[in-house]
C-alpha positions as CSV (number, residue, x, y, z in Angstrom):
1,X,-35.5,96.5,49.7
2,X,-36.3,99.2,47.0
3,X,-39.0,99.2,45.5
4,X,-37.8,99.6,42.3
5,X,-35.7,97.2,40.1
6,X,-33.4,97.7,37.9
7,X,-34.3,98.1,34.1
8,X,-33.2,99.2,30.4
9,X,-32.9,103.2,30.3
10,X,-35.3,102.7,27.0
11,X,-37.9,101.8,29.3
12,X,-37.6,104.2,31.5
13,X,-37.6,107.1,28.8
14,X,-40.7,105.1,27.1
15,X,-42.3,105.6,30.7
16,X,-41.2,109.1,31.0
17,X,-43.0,110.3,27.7
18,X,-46.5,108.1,28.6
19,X,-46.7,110.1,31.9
20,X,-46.6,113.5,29.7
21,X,-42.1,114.2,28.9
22,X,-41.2,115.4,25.8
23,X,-37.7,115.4,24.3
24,X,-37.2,119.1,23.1
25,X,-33.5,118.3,21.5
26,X,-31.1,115.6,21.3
27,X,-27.5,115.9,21.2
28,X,-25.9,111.9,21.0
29,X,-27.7,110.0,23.6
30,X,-28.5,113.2,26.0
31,X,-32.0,114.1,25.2
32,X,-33.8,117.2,27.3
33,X,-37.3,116.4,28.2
34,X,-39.5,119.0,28.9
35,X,-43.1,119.0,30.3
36,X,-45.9,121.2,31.3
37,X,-45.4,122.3,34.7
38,X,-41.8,121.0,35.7
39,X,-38.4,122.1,34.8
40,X,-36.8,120.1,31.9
41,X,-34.7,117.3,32.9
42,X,-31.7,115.8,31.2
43,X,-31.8,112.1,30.4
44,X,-28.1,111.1,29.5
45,X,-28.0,107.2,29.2
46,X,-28.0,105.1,26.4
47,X,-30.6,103.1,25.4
48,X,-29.4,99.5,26.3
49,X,-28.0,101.2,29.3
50,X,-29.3,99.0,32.8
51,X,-30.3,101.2,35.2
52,X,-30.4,100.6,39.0
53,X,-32.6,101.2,41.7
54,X,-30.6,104.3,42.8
55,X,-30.8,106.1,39.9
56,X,-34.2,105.3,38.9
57,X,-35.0,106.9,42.6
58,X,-33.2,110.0,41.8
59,X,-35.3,110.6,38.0
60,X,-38.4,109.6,40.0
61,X,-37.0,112.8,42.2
62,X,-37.0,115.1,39.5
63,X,-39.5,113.4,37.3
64,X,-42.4,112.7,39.2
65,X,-41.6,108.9,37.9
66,X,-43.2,106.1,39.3
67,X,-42.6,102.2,40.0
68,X,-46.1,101.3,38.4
69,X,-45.4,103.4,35.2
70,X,-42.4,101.4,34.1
């Protein structure tokens, strides 16, 4: 079993800027995030958008994301 469960992308991104992302620009519902120390990442989903367990693993990748932060 993952250990991570599937939630709404707003979440995630809500998560993503309390652990220290920015969004530099926005173009529709892609939004660059950039923070000190790591590459930006793009974050393409829209906000009502359920994401799985898969893809919360690969942000977590490139993000430095973690279960307890959502």
């Amino acid at each position: 079993m993952s250990e991570w469960a599937a939630t709404k992308s707003r979440r995630v991104l809500a998560a993503l800027q309390r652990i220290g992302w920015r969004i530099a620009r926005t173009s529709g519902s892609h939004r660059t995030l950039r923070p000190e120390g790591w590459p930006q990442y793009r974050f393409a989903y829209h906000d009502k958008e359920e994401i799985g367990p898969v893809i919360l693993s690969e942000i977590a990748k490139h993000t430095g994301l973690r279960p307890k932060d959502l």
